[in-house]
C-alpha positions in Angstrom: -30.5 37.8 3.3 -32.9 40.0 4.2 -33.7 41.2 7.9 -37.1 39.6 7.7 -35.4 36.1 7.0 -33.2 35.9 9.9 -35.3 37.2 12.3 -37.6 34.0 11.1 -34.4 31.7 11.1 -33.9 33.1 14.8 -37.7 32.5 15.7 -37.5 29.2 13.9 -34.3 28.1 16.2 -35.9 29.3 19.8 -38.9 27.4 18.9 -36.9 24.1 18.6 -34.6 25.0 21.7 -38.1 25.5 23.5 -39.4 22.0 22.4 -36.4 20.8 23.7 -36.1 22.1 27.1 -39.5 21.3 27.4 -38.4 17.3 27.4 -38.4 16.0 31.2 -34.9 14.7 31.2 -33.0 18.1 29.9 -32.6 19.7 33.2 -32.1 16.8 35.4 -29.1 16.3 32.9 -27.9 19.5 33.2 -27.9 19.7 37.1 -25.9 16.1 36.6 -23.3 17.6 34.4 -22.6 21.0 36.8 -22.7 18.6 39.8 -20.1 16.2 38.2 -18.1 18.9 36.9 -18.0 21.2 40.4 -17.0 17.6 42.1 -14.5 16.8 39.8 -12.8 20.2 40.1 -12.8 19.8 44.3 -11.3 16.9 43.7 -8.8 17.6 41.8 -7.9 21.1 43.9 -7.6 18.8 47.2 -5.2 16.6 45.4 -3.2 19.0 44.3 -3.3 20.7 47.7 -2.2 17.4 49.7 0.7 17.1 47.4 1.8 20.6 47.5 1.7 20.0 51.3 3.4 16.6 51.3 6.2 18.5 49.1 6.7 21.0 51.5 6.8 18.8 54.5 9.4 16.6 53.3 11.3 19.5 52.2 10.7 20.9 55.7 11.7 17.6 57.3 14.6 17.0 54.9 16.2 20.7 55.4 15.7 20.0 60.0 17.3 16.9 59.2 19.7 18.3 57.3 20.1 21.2 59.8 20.5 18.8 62.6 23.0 16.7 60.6 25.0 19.9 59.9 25.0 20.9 64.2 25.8 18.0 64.7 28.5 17.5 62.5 29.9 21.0 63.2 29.9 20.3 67.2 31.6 16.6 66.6 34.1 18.7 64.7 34.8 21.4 67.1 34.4 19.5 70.5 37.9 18.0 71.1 38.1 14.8 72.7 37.4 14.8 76.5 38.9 12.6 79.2 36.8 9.6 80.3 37.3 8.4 83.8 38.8 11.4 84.8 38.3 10.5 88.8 39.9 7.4 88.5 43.1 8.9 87.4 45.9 9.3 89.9 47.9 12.3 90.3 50.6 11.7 88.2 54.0 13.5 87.8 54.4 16.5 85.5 57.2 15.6 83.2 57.6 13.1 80.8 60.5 11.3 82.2 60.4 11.3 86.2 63.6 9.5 86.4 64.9 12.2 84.9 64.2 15.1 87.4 64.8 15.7 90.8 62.6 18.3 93.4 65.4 21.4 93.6 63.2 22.6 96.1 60.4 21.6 98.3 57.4 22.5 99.5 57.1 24.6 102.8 55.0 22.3 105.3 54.2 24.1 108.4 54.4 20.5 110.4 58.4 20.2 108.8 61.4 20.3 110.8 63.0 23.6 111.2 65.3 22.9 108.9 63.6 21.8 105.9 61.4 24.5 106.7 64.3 27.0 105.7 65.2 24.8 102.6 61.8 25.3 101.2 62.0 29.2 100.9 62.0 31.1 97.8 64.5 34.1 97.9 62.9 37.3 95.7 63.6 40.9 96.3 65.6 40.8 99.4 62.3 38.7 101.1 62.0 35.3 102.1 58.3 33.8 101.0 57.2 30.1 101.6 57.4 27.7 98.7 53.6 27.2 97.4 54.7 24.1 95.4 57.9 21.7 94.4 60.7 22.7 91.9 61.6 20.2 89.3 64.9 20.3 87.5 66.6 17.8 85.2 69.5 16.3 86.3 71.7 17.3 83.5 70.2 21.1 83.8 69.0 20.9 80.4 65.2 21.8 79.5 62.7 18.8 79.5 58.8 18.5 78.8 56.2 19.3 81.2 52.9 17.0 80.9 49.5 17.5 82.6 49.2 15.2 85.8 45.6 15.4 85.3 42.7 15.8 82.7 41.3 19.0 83.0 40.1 22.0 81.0 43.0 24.9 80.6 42.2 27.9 82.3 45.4 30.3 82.0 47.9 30.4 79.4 50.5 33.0 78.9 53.4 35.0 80.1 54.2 36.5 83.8 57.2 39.1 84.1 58.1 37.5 87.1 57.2 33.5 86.9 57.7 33.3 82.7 55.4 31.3 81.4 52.1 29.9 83.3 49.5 26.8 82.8 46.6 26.6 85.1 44.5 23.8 84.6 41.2 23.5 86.6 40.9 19.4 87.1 37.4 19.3 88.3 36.3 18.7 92.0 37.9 22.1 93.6 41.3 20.3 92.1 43.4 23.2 90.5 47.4 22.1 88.6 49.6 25.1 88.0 52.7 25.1 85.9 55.3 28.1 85.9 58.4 28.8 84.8 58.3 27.7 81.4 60.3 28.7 78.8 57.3 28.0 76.4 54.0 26.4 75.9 52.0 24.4 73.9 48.4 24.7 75.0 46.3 27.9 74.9 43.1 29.1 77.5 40.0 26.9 77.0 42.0 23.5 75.8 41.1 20.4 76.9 44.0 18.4 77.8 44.4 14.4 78.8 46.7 13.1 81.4 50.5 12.8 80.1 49.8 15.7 77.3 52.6 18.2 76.8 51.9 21.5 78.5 55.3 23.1 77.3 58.8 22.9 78.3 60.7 23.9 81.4 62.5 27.3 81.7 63.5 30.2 84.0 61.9 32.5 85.9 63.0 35.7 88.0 61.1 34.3 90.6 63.2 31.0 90.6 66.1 32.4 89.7 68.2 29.5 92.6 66.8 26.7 90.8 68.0 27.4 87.3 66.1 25.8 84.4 63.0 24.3 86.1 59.2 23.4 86.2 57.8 25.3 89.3 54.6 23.0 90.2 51.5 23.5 92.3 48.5 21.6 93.6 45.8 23.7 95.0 42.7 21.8 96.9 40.1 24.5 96.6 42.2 27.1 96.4 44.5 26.5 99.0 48.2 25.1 98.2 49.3 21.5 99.0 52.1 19.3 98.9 52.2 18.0 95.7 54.1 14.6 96.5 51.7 13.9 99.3 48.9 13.8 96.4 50.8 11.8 93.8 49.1 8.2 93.8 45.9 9.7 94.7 42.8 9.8 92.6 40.0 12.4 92.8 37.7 9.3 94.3 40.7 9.2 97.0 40.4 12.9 97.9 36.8 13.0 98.0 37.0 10.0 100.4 39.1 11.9 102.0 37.3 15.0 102.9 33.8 12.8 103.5 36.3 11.2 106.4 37.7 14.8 107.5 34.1 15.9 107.9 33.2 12.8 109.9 36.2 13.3 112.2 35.3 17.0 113.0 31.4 16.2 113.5 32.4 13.3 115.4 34.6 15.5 117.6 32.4 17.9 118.1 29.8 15.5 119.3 32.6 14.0 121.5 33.2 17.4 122.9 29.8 18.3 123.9 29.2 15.1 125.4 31.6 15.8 127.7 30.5 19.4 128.6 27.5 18.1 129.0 28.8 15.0 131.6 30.8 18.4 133.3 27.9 20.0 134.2 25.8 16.7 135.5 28.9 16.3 137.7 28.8 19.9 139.0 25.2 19.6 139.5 25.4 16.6 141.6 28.3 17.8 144.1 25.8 21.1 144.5 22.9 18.3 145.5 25.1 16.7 147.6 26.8 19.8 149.2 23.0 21.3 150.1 22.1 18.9 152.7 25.2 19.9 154.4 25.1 23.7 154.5 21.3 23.2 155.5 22.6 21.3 158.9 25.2 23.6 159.2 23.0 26.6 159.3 20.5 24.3 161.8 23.5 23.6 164.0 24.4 27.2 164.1 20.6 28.0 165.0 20.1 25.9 167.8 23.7 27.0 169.6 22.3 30.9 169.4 19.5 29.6 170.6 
């Protein structure tokens, strides 16, 4: 084929194309066709976007729910179970079997007689010191458990050289137990232990050495040691009640006691009214007799 012939074929085909555009409803069809296609492609871009985003959300939401699920989980599993109703529970004794043990030595009251006063003295290096608690020793002399008289979170755990082994448990409310002279224990710092639950067993101490095998036991009222048999029976409700009543009683005395100076110094102010008139005739009297 020559070049003469195509380049006729060629002429021959742009003539028909031109005749054909040429016919009103060409382009009007091709603007339809872009239109429809460059709509149908949005479309289907937005659709896939939305589901791409749905897919992600629910992954998003199932991996917090999942991460929630897991904190959750992992905190039921590590937090040990706490005492409910903790200030409704009495003071109760710390050993298993009360019938079993009986107070080797008391606790020095200021208010005691004389007597008991001296009984209630711990003997340690050649010095006498006050008993901050009550000794418990079993009857037989044997060893016996020593129980938590309240709920309360552990705060000391571990050996002393001179009282052996020591449990301090902080009970909530300025309400500190203490436990010494064990021969071992069960529970470590940071515990969480309920009423009755074994803190160890009874021992000796160098401290103790006159009471033999024995639980040396304190109660301390923010921070200050108390007679632990006057606070067995009582509840944390009790001691609060307590203190409210001790506060009334001093604001109540102090009210009491400047009420009165106050009625002491009305009554001194009235006997100077009433002595004036007289040292005013007195000094009139006096006047007149010079005169």
């Amino acid at each position: 084929m020559t070049k003469d012939k195509q380049q006729a074929e060629r002429q021959e085909k742009f003539a028909k194309w031109r005749k054909f555009a040429r016919k009103r409803w060409v382009y009007p069809a091709v603007y339809l066709g872009l239109a429809a296609i460059v709509i149908a492609a949005v479309l289907w871009m937005q659709v896939d976007t939305n589901k791409g985003n749905q897919s992600i959300g629910n992954h998003k939401i199932h991996k917090s729910a999942k991460s929630k699920s897991n904190k959750s989980a992992s905190a039921n599993h590590n937090k040990k179970a706490v005492p409910v109703n903790t200030m409704k529970e009495s003071f109760q004794w710390p050993v298993k079997n009360k019938n079993s043990v009986h107070i080797a030595k008391k606790f020095w009251d200021p208010n005691a007689p004389v007597q008991d006063q001296q009984a209630a003295l711990v003997l340690n290096d050649h010095t006498y010191r006050p008993n901050t608690g009550i000794n418990l020793a079993s009857k037989s002399g044997d060893s016996f458990q020593v129980a938590a008289a309240m709920s309360g979170t552990v705060v000391q755990a571990g050996q002393d050289p001179d009282l052996g082994y020591v449990v301090r448990v902080d009970d909530g409310n300025g309400i500190t137990t203490v436990y010494s002279s064990l021969g071992s224990i069960s529970v470590q710092q940071g515990d969480l232990v309920a009423q009755g639950q074994k803190l160890g067993v009874a021992g000796k101490s160098s401290y103790f050495k006159d009471s033999g095998v024995n639980l040396h036991f304190e109660i301390r009222d923010n921070g200050k040691p108390v007679n632990p048999v006057a606070y067995f029976g009582l509840t944390k409700n009790d001691l609060l009640h307590k203190v409210e009543g001790n506060q009334k009683g001093d604001t109540k005395k102090q009210d009491q006691g400047t009420a009165g100076q106050q009625k002491k110094q009305d009554i001194q102010k009235q006997k100077q009214k009433q002595q004036q008139p007289k040292d005013n005739s007195k000094t009139s009297n006096q006047t007149s007799k010079n005169a």
